[in-house]
Structures are given as structure tokens and as C-alpha cells.
N, C-alpha and C positions, 0 to 999 in steps of 0.2 A: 545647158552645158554643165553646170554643179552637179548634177546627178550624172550624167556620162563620164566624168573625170571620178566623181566616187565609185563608180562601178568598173572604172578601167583601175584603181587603186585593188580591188580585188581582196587578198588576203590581208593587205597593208594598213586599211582603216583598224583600229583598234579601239578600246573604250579610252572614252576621254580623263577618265580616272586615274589611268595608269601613264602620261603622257610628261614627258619634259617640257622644256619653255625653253628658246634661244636668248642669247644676250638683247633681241629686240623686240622682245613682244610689248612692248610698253608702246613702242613705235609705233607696231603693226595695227594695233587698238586706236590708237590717235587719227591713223590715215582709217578708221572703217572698215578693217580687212577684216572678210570672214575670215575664221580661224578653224581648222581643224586638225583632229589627229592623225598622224601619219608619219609609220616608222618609228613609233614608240614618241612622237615629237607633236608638239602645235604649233601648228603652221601656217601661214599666210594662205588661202586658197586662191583667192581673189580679192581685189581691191573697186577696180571703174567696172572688170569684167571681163570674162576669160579672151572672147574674142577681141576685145579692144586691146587688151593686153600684148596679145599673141602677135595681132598687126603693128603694135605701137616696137616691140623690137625687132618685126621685120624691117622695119622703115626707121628707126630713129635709136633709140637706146634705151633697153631698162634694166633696171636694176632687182636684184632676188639675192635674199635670206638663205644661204645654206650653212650657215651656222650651227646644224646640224650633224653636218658630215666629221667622220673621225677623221685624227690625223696623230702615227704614230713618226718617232724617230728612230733610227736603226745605226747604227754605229758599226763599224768595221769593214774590212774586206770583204765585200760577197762571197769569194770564194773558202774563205776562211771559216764567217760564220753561217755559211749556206743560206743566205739569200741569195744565192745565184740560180737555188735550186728552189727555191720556194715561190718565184715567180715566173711567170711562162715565158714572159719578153725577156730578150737580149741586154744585159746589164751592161757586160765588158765593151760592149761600141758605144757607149753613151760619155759625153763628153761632160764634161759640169755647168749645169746652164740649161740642160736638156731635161725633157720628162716624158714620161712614157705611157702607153695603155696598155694594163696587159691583165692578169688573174690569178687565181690562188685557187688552185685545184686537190680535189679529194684524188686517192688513190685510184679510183676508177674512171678518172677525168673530167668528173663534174666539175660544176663550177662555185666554188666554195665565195667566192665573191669577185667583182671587179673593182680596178682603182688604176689609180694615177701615179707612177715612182717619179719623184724627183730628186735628182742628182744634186747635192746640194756642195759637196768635198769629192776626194778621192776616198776618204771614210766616213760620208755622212751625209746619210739619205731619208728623204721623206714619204712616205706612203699615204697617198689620201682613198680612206674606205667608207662605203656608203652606213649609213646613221644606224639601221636597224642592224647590221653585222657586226658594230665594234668590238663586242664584249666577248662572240665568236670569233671574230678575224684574229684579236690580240691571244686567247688561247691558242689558236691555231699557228699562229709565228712563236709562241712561247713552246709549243710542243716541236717542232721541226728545225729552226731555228736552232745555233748549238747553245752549249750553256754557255761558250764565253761573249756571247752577242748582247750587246747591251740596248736594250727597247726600250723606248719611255712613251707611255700614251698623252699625248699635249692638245687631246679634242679640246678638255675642257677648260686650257689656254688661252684656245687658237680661234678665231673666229674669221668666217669666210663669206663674202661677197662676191658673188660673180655681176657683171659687167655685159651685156650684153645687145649687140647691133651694130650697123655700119657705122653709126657716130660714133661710138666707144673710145676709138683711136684719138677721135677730136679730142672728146670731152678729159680724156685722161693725160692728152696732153697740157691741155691748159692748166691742169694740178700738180704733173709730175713732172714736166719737158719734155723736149724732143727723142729724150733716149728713146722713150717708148717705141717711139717708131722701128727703132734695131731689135724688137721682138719679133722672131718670127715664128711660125706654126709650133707648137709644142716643146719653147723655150720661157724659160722666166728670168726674172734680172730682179733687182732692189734698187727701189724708191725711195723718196723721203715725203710721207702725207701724214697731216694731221703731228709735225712735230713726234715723228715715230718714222723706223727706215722697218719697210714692208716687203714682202714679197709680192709681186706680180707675173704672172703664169698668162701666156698665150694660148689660152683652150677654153672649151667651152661646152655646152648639151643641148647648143639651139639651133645650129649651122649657120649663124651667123657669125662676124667677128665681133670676139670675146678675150675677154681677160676675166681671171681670178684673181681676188685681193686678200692675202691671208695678214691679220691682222693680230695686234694683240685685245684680250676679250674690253679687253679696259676702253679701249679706240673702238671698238666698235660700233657707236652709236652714232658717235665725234665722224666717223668718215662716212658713214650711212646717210648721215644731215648735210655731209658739205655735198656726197653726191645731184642728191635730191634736188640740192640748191641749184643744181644747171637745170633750165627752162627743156634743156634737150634728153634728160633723163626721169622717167617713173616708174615707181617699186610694180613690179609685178610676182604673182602667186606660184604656187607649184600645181595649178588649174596649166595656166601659157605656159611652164615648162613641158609641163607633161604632152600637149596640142605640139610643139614644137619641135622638141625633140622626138616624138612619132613623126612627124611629116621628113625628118634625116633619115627615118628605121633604126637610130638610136636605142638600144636595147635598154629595158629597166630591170635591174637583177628584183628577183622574189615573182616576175610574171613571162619576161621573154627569155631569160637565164636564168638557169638555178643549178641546183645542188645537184639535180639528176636529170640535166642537158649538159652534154659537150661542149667546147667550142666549135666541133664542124659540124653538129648537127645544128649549135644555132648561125651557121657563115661567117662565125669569127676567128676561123683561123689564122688568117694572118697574121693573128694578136700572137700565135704562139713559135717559139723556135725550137724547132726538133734538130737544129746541130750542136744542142747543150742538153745536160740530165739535168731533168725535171720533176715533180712529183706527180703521180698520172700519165708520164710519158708512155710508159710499157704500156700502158689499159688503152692507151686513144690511138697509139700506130696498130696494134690487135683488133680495135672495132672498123679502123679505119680499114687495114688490107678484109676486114670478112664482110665490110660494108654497111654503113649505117644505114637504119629504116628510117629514120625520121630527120626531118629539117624544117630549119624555120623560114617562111614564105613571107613576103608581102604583096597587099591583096586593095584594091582600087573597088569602091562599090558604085553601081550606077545612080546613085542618087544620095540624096543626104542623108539616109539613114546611118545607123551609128551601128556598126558590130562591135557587139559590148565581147568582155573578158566574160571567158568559157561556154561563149554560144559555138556551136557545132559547125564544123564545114564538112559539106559534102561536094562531090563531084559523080554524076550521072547516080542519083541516088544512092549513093554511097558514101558513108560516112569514115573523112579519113582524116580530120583531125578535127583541130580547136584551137581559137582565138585566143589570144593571150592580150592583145593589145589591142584598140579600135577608140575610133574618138571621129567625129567631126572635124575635117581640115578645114580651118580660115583660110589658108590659101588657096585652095584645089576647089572649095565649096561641095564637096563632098564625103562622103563617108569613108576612111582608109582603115587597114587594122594589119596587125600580124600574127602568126600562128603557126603552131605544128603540123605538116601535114605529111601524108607518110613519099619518101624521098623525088620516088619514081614517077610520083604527081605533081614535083616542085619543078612546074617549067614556066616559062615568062608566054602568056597568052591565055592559059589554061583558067578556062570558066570555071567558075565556083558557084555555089549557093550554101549563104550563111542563114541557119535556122537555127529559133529558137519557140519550143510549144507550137505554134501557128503562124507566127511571124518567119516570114521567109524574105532575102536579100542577094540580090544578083550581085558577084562579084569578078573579077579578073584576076591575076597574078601579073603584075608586074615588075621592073627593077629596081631595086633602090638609088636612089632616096627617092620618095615622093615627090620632095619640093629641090629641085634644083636650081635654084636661083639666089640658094646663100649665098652672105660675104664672108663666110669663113675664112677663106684664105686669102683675101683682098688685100 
């Protein structure tokens, strides 16, 4: 599994030289976690083991290190200072309380990165953006953004634990109270833990139920350890994230999204609203009405082999795309992945064979998600 999960990382691994450290790597060393680089960071991989991992927040609660991820603050009217235009999803239906999925698109409707808004005032919003794009994402709202918009980047503040499994709800009641329960899908509210009043967000990258816990950098160790201390929670790596969120079809920006995929070539359109201007609006309704070649598939293999990131897919000899994602499912006990393949081949039945040199993999197209049997929305 260690080597399947660095191979589905792809362009992501980087030298260890050049790598940050979270507010917990002291932690992550105590508990025995292999550590690796990933997204400019070192990172937990694993701890007991991917698949133990992977099954232990299917069925019970663990906990992960993304202390990594940015989080900037934006100040003003959307409409004012053009964050209304700089994100794809609908801002003005959002109440305060609420958060959102949505993107930050190039002029041609790539996808410049995905994140998380949350609604935090009627003037004062949070955006959480993935680790290796911060230093891009914050140029990118400093160029488009007006000048009277005031940004503050609070990554290196803000320190973030996700929460993850059907226990979750228990365990976080017995520290924070019953409010918790009045969180529902894609809302967050404030607690009081650890002698600090925190954020708590109802979402997640596992499909199970999940909360995020955004903290100050100082608490972060302080609520890491009280977690841990419940019999019903263990740290797990970004090995079970990555195994789990594949089994959703959970996109990972830098291999299933990027800079030069769409949102409807990768099926996340939904994420965007065309009854507002946007940046990339004109370029995605133009490729849209002449038709996109390419879109992004999920793909079921007949056995346990693993379709690694950039093996070939073919259909009747014919070679029409490529893997971007694959990993061994814990739960399905076989091999799953996703990939580009060209549009008019993207249909739910349709055989595959994934090759790579001499190795060859019988595969299926099927519908997302893999695994339907999260407590997501429980």
C-alpha cells in the first residue's frame, strides 16, 4: 500500500529537503508515523497501516493532521470587492453559518484550485485552499480581487484537524455538547475546547460523518491529545485519506483537477453557477455549446490490482485516455481508479483495459461513488 499511495501522489512527492513541518510533527514521530513529503509538507503517511486506518474511520473515528492546508480571510461585500466573481459557487444565497464547495478558475476555465468558503459575517469570509497552491491562490485573489478588498493569509495561525467517522458526532459531543448535533451538512457553529472558542465545520474528504476543527496554532497539540484520549479515536495518515476519499470519487487537485481540466470535463459542474459573472464563464459556456472531448470516468477493476497514476486506458485497442487516480479499495477489495477518457467513451458499463509496458488490467466504468455506504450525511 506505501508504494500504491506514492504513486497515486504522482507529481506531488517532492524532495524532502525542500519540505515544511505542521504544528504536530513532534506528535506524529512519538505515535511512529512514517512521514513523508507531500505538497511542499511532511506528512503523516501512516501510522498501524493504510488499510487499518482506512477501515478504522469507516467503522469508528479517526483523526488527521491537515494543518497544512491555507486559510485566507477576505473582508467586504462580495459584490463590492469581486469575490462574487472570483468564485464559481453562489455567494448571495448563502446565509452565515453556511460553507461552500466551489473553485477559482483561470480565464479559460481551468481550474486554478478547489476550496471551501465560509460565510463567517455579512462582511467576513473564510476560504480554505489546498497546501501546495497557497502562495499561488493568495496572488491570484491579490490580482482579481479589487484593491479595496482587504486579504489576510492566517495559514500560518490557523491549525486544522479533521474529525472523521460515524462516532465523530459522539465523541465531539462529549467535549463540546449537544449543540453539535444542530450541525448539519455544510454548516459550522463555535465551540469552547481546550479553554479556546473554535470553529467547527460539518464536512469532510472521507464520506463519512466528519467535522473540521480550526484552531488556534498554539492549541494545537492541546486538542490533538484530548482527541486521541477517546478509546473511540486514532490518528490516521494521508495513505487512508487518499484510499477513502478515492472510494467517494473525491477529486485531488494537481491529478484528477487541474489548471488545464474544466469543471465539466472533470463532472463538477454543479460546483459552478452560470446565473452570475465569473472569471472563465465566457471560455466554459463556448467549449460547452462546441462540446467537450474529454471527461473524467470512474473505473471498477476485476481484481485487486491497482491502476496506478498515468497508466494508459484503452478501449477495443484503442487508446483513449489515462489514469489519474487508482489505489486498492479496503472496502470493495479491489482495484478502483479515475481518469480522462475521451467523452463519447464516458458511459457506465463500458469495458476498459488499463495497461502499462506488459501489464495489462480488465476494467469497467461505473457510477460514482465507489463506496456507498458512508455516514456522511447521518
Amino acid at each position: 500500500m506505501n508504494m500504491a499511495f506514492h504513486a497515486s501522489m504522482g507529481q506531488r512527492i517532492i524532495k524532502r529537503t525542500d519540505v515544511k513541518t505542521t504544528f504536530l510533527v513532534s506528535r506524529h514521530k512519538k505515535l511512529s508515523a512514517k512521514l513523508a513529503p507531500f505538497g511542499g509538507w511532511l506528512m503523516p503517511i501512516q501510522y498501524k497501516g493504510i488499510i487499518a486506518e482506512h477501515n478504522w474511520t469507516r467503522n469508528s473515528c479517526s483523526l488527521f493532521d491537515i494543518c497544512h492546508m491555507g486559510e485566507f480571510m477576505i473582508y467586504g461585500n462580495p459584490d463590492e470587492n469581486n469575490l462574487g466573481t472570483v468564485i464559481s459557487t453562489n455567494l448571495k444565497s448563502m446565509g452565515c453559518g453556511m460553507c461552500r464547495y466551489g473553485f477559482l478558475l483561470n480565464e479559460a476555465g481551468g481550474i486554478v484550485d478547489d476550496l471551501i468558503i465560509y460565510k463567517l459575517k455579512i462582511d467576513q469570509w473564510m476560504m480554505v485552499v489546498n497546501a501546495a497552491t497557497i502562495s499561488a491562490d493568495l496572488k491570484y485573489l491579490q490580482t482579481y480581487l479589487s484593491p479595496e478588498a482587504k486579504l489576510e493569509n492566517i495559514s500560518s495561525a490557523t491549525a486544522k484537524l479533521d474529525l472523521q467517522g460515524p462516532l465523530s458526532r459522539e465523541v465531539l459531543q462529549d467535549l463540546v455538547g449537544n449543540d453539535i448535533n444542530k450541525l448539519k451538512y455544510y454548516t459550522f457553529g463555535y465551540f469552547s475546547l481546550a479553554d479556546e472558542k473554535i470553529m467547527i465545520s460539518r464536512t469532510g474528504y472521507t464520506g463519512e460523518l466528519g467535522y473540521e476543527l480550526y484552531i488556534s496554532a498554539e492549541k494545537a497539540g492541546l486538542v490533538w491529545d484530548i482527541l486521541l484520549a477517546d478509546k473511540r479515536v486514532e490518528p490516521a495518515g494521508l495513505g487512508a485519506r487518499d484510499t477513502l476519499r478515492l472510494e467517494m470519487a473525491y477529486p485531488l487537485y494537481g491529478q484528477d483537477i487541474d489548471f488545464f481540466h474544466t469543471p465539466e470535463e472533470s463532472d463538477l459542474l454543479k460546483f459552478v453557477d452560470f446565473d452570475k459573472d465569473f472569471i472563465g464563464k465566457s471560455s466554459l459556456l463556448k467549449k460547452h455549446h462546441s462540446g467537450v472531448k474529454q471527461s473524467l470516468c470512474c473505473f471498477k477493476v476485476k481484481s485487486r490490482r491497482i491502476p496506478r497514476h498515468n497508466y494508459k486506458i484503452y478501449k477495443d485497442s484503442v487508446e483513449i485516455g489515462v489514469v489519474t487516480s487508482g489505489s486498492f479499495s479496503p472496502s470493495l477489495l479491489c482495484g478502483i481508479g479515475m481518469g480522462y477518457i475521451n467523452k463519447e467513451d464516458n458511459k457506465i458499463g463500458q469495458r476498459l483495459l488499463i495497461k502499462q509496458e506488459n501489464m495489462e488490467i480488465e476494467a469497467i466504468i461505473i457510477d460514482k461513488p465507489f463506496y456507498k455506504k458512508g455516514s456522511i450525511k447521518n
